[in-house]
C-alpha positions as CSV (number, residue, x, y, z in Angstrom):
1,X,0.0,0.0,0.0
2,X,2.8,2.2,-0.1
3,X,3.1,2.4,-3.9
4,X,-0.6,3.1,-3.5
5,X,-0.6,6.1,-1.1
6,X,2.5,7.2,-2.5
7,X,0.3,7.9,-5.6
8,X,-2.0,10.1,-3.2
9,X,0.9,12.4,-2.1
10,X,2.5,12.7,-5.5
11,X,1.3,16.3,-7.2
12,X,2.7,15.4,-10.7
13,X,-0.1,13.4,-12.7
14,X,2.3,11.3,-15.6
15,X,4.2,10.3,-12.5
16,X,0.9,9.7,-9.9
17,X,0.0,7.6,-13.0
18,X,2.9,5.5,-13.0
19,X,2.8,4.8,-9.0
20,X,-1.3,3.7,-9.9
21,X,-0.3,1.4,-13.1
22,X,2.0,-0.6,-11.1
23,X,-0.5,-1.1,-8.3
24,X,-4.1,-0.9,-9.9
25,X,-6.0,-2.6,-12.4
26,X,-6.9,-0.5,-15.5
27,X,-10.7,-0.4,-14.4
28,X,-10.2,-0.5,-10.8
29,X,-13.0,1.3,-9.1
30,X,-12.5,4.1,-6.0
31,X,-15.6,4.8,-3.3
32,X,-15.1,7.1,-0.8
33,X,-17.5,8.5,2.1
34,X,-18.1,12.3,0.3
35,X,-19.4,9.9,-2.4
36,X,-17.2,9.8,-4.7
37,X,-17.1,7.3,-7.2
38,X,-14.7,6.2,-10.3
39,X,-14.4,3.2,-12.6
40,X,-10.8,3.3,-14.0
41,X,-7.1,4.3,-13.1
42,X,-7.0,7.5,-15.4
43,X,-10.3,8.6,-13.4
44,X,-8.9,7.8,-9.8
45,X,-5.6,9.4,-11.1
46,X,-7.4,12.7,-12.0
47,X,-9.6,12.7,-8.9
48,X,-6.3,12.7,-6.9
49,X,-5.4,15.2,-9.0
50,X,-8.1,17.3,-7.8
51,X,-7.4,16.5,-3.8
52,X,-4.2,18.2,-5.0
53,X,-5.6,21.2,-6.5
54,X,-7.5,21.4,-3.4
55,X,-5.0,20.9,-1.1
56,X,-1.5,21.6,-2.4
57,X,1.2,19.6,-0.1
58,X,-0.9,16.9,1.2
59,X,0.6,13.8,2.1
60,X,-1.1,10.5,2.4
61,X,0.9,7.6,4.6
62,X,-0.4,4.1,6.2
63,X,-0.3,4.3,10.0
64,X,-0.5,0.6,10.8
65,X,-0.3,-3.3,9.4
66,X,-2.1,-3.5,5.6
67,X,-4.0,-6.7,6.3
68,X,-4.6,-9.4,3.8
69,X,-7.0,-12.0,3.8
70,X,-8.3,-13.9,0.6
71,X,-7.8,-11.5,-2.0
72,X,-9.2,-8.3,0.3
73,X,-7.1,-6.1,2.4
74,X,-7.5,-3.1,4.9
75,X,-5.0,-0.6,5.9
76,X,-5.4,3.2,8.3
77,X,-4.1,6.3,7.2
78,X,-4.0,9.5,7.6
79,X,-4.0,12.4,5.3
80,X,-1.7,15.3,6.5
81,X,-2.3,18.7,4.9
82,X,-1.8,22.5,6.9
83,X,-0.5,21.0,9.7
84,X,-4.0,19.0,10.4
85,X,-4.4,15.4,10.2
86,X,-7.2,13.4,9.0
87,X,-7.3,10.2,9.9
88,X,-9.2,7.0,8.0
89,X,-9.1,3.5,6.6
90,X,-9.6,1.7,3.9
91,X,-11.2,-1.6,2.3
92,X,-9.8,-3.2,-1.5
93,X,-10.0,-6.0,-3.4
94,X,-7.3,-7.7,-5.2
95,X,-6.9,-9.3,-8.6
96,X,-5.3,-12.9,-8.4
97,X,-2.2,-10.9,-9.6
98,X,-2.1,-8.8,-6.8
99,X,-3.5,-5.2,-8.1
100,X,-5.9,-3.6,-6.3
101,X,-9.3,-3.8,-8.5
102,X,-11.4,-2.2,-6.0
103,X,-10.5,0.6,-3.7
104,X,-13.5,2.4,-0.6
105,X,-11.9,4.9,1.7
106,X,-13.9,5.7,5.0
107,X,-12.9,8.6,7.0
């Protein structure tokens, strides 16, 4: 999950993109509790590209174990932006070859 957030905290979007293609399935899908949905890599990549725009400087890390259990995982993290931390976790699925295919964020 590293690669993953990694992708959260980088600003550029060609190399956000490249974190996500090593770690997502093309048509992975992203949920998240303001609602927001998308249904590929290039979409979730732009939406992260709007936290940015949003919130210049903000980092995204894992703050515990990333659990695995039959092709699901959770992980925490928090989002660090301003000096304020926002903490959550997370819920994916994985594709028999390990990329994530599903991704929901709760926070």
């Amino acid at each position: 999950m590293d690669t993953y957030l990694a992708a959260w905290s980088e600003a550029d979007s060609a190399a956000r993109l490249a974190l996500l293609e090593v770690v997502m399935d093309e048509n992975a899908s992203y949920s998240d509790a303001n609602g927001t949905q998308v249904s590929d890599r290039a979409s979730h990549n732009d939406q992260i590209g709007e936290g940015h725009a949003a919130n210049p400087g903000s980092i995204v890390r894992v703050t515990g174990p990333t659990y695995h259990l039959s092709g699901h995982l959770s992980f925490s993290w928090i989002l660090a932006v301003d000096g304020n931390e926002l903490p959550g976790a997370a819920y994916g699925q994985l594709s028999p070859d390990g990329k994530l295919t599903q991704i929901v964020f709760f926070f």
